[in-house]
Backbone as CSV, one residue per row, in Angstrom:
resi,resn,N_x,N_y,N_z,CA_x,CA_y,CA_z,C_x,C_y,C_z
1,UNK,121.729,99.796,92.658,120.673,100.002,91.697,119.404,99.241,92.104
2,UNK,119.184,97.917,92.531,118.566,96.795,92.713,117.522,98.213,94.148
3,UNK,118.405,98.666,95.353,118.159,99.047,96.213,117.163,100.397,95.662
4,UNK,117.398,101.155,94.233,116.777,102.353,93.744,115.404,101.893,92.795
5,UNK,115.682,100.099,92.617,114.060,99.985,91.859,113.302,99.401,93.353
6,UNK,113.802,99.150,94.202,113.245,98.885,95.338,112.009,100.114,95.602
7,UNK,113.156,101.162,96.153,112.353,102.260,96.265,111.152,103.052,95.726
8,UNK,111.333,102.749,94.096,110.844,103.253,93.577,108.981,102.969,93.561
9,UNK,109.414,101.462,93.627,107.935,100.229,93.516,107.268,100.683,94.646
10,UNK,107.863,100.767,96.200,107.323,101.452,97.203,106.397,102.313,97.011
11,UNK,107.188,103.567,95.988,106.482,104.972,95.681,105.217,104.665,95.078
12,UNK,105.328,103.678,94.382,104.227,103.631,93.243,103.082,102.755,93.772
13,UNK,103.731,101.679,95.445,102.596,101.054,95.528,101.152,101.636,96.338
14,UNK,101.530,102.543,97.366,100.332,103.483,97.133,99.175,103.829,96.491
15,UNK,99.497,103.876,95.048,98.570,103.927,93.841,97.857,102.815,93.468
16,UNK,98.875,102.041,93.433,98.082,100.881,93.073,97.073,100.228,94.579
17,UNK,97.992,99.712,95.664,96.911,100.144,96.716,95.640,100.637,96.850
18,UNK,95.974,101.684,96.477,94.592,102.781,96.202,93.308,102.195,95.443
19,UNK,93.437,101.200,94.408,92.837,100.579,93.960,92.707,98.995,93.752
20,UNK,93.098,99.040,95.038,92.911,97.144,95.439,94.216,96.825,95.434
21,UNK,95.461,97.088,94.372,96.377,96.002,94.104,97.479,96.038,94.698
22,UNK,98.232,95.326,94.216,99.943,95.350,94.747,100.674,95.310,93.868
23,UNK,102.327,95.172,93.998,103.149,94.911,92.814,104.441,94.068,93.684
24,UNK,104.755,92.948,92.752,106.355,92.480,93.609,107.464,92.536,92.975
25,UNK,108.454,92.870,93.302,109.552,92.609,92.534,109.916,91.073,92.614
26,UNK,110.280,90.810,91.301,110.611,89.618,90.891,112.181,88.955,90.647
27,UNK,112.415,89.740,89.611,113.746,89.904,89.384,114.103,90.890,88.364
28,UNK,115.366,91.043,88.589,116.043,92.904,88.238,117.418,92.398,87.634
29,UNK,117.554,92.525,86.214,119.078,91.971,85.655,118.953,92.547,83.978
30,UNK,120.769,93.040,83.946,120.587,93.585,82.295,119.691,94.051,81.677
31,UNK,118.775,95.448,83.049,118.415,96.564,82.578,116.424,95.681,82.426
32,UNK,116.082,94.758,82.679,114.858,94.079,82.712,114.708,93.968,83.818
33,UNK,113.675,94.798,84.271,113.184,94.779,85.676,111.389,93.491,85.680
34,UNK,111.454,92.602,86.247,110.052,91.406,86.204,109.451,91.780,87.484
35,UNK,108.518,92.280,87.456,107.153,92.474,88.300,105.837,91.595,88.197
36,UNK,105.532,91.194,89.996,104.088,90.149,89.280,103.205,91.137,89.918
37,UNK,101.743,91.614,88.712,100.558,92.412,89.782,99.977,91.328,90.581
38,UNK,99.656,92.107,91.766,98.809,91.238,92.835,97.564,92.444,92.995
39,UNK,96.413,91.315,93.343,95.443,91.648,93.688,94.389,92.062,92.806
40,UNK,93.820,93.293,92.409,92.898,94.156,91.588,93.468,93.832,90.341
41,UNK,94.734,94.474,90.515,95.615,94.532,89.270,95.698,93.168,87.789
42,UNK,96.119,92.235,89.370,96.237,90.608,88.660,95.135,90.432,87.240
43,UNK,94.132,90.948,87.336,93.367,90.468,85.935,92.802,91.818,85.580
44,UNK,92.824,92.885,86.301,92.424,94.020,85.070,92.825,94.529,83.637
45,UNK,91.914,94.878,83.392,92.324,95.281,81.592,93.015,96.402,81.643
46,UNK,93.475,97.265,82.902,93.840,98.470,82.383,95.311,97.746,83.472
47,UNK,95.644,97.066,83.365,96.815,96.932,84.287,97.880,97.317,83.279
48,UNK,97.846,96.461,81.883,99.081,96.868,81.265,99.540,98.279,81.083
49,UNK,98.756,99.233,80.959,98.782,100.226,81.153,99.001,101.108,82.251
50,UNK,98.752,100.449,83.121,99.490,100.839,84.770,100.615,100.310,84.512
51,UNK,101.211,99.230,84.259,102.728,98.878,84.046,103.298,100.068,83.293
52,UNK,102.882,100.318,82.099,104.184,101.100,81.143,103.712,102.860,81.488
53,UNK,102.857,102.784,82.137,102.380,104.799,81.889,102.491,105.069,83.487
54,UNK,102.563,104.264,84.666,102.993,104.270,86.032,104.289,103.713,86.486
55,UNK,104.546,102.404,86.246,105.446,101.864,86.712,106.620,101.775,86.468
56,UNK,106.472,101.575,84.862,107.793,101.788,84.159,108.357,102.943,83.739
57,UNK,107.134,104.174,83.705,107.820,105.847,83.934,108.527,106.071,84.810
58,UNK,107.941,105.624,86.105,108.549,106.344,87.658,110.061,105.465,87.568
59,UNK,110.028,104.024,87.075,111.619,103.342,87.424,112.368,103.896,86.656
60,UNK,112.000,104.330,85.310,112.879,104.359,84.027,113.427,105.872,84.800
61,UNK,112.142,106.829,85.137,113.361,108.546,85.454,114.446,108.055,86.515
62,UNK,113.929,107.195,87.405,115.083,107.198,88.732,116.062,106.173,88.136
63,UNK,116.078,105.160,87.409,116.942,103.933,87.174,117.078,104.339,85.820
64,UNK,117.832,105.281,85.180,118.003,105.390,83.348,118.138,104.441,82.998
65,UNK,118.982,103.078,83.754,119.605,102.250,83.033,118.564,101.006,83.039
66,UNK,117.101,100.989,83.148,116.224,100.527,82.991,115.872,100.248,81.935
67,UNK,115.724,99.299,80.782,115.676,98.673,79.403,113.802,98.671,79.290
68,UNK,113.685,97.734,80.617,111.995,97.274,80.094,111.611,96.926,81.279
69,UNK,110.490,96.713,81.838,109.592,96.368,82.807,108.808,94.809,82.333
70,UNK,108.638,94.657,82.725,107.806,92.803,82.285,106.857,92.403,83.519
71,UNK,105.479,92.243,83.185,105.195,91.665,84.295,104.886,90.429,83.947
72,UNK,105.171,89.448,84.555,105.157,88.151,84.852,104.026,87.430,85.538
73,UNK,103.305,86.263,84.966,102.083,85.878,85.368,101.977,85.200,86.880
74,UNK,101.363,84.603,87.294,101.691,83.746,88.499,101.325,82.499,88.205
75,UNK,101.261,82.053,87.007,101.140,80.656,86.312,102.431,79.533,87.062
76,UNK,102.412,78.467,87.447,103.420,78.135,87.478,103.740,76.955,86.690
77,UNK,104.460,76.515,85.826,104.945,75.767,84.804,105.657,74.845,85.464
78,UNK,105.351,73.668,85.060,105.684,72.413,85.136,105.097,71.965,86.226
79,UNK,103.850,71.970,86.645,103.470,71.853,87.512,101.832,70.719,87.094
């Protein structure tokens, strides 16, 4: 499964590419897939919306067993 949200982020990074950014996988467990945007993405206003109407469409058709998408800041805590 881990190997089919792999793929999928691939597909989608193109797009985002396309407009400056990137995406990483973070971590993938009990159906919560954590993505950090890089680049363009990292502070645009329309990113959340690239998360749930791009990112989390394309994983959720190929991975059903996909719960939620999260993207995760690059803050680092305790630091």
């Amino acid at each position: 499964m881990l190997d089919r949200v792999k793929e999928v982020l691939n597909r989608v990074r193109p797009m985002l590419a396309a407009d400056g950014g990137d995406i990483e996988l973070i971590d993938f467990k009990e159906g919560q897939v954590k993505v950090r945007l890089l680049g363009a993405c990292r502070g645009c206003p329309l990113s959340q919306m690239t998360l749930r109407d791009g990112v989390e469409r394309a994983l959720r058709a190929a991975v059903p067993d996909i719960l939620e998408v999260v993207a995760v800041s690059n803050t680092v805590v305790g630091s």
